[in-house]
Structures are given as C-alpha cells and as structure tokens.
N, C-alpha and C positions, 0 to 999 in steps of 0.2 A: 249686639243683642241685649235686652232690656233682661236684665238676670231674675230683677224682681217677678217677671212674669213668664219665665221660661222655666217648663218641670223636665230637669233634665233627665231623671229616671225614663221619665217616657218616651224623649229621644232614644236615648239606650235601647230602648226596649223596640219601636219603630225600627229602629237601624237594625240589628238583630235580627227580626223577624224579618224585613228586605233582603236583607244578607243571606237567612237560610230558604227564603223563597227563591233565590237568586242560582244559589247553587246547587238546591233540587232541581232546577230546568240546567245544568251545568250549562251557565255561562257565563262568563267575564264581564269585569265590570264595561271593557271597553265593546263589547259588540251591545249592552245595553245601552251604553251611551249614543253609539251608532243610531241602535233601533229606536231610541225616546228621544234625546235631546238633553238628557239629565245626568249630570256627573254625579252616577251612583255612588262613585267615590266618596265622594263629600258626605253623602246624605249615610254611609254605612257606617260613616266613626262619628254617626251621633251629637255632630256639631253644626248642621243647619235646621232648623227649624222648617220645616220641606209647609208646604200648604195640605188643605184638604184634596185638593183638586192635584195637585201630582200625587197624593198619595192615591186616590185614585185611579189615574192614569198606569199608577206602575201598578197597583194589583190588576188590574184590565190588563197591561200585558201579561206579568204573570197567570194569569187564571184562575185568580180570585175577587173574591169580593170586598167591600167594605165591610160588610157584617163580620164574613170568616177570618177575615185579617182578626180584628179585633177581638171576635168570640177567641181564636187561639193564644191572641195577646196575653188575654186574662189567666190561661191556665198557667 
C-alpha cells in the first residue's frame, strides 16, 4: 500500500466503527465472513484499505447507511 496516500487515522476509525457495528448485532467475525465474503478480520485492525463498495455492502448488512455510518464517524 502506497503510504503516501493512505490516511491511516481513517482506517482506525472505519475499522472501529465496523467493529462496534459488528458487535451491537453480536456477531463474530467468522459468521460475517460466512454471510459477506469479507474477512472482517482484516478490515477491523485497520490495515486494509476496504473499497467504497464493501463499505457499503457491510453497512447494508449491518442496517446502516453510508450517510449514518459516516454522520457517526465524525462525532
């Protein structure tokens, strides 16, 4: 990964917020994996650079949006 253009804060913070969307629905990373196809693993210690398009995908499973993801990001 291209360091000059990677804000890692905002991974942190992405993973984080998956993380505790993950475990308000109490469930593991591996039955998400199951139900997506995405090793939440990876994506929750903030060290893959995930797309727009699976971040969307996993707030659609969780029960969120792109807006509320982000609106809560910011508090």
């Amino acid at each position: 990964m291209d360091n000059s253009r990677c804000d890692y804060d905002l991974l942190e913070a992405v993973a984080r917020k998956l993380k505790q969307l993950r475990e308000a629905k109490g469930l593991s990373q591996r039955i998400v994996y199951i139900d997506t196809d995405f090793n939440i693993g990876k994506i929750e210690v903030g060290k893959t650079n995930i797309t727009i398009s699976t971040l969307s995908r996993l707030c659609n499973y969780y029960g969120t949006s792109l807006k509320e993801f982000f609106d809560e990001l910011d508090q």
